[in-house]
C-alpha positions as CSV (number, residue, x, y, z in Angstrom):
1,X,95.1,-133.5,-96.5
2,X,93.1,-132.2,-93.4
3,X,90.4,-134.5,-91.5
4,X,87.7,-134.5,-90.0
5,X,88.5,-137.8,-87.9
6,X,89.8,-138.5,-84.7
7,X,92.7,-140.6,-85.6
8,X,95.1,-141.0,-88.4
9,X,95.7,-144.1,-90.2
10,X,99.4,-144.9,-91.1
11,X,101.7,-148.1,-92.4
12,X,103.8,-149.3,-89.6
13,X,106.5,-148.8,-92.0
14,X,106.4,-146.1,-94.4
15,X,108.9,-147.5,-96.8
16,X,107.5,-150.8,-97.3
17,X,104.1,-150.5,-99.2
18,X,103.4,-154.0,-97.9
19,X,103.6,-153.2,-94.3
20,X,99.9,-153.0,-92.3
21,X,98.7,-149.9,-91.1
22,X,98.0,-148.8,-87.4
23,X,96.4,-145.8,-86.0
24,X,97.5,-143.5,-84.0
25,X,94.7,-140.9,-82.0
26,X,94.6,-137.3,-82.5
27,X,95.0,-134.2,-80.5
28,X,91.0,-133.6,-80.9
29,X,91.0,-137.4,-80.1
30,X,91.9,-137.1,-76.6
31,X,90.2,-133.4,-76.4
32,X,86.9,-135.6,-77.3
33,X,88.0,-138.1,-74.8
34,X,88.3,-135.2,-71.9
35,X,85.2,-133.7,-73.0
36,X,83.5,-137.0,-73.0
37,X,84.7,-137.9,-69.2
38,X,83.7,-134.6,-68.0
39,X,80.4,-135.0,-69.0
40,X,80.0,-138.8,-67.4
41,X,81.9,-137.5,-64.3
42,X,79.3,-134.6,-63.6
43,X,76.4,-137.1,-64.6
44,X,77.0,-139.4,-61.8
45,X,78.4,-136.9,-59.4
46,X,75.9,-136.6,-56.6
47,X,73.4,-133.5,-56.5
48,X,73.0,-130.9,-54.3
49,X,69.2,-130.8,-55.3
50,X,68.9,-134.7,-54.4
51,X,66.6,-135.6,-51.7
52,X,68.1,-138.2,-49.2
53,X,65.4,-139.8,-47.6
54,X,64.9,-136.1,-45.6
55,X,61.7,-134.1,-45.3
């Protein structure tokens, strides 16, 4: 069945119907992730355009 999310939720033992489930991320997870750094990294990178205290 396709998704939508990020991560895919699965028994830590897929013959015992008991056992607990875990998740495990994505390709698009860490393609988010990437995106998502990029974006913070230019954000705080300095500016060209930033005035330093010159006139």
């Amino acid at each position: 069945m396709a998704s939508y999310g990020l991560v895919k939720v699965i028994r830590r033992d897929h013959t015992d119907p008991a056992s607990a489930y875990r998740w495990e991320p994505k390709r698009s997870f860490h393609a988010v992730a990437r995106h998502n750094r990029a974006r913070r990294d230019h954000r705080h990178a300095p500016s060209a355009f930033t005035n330093h205290g010159g006139s």
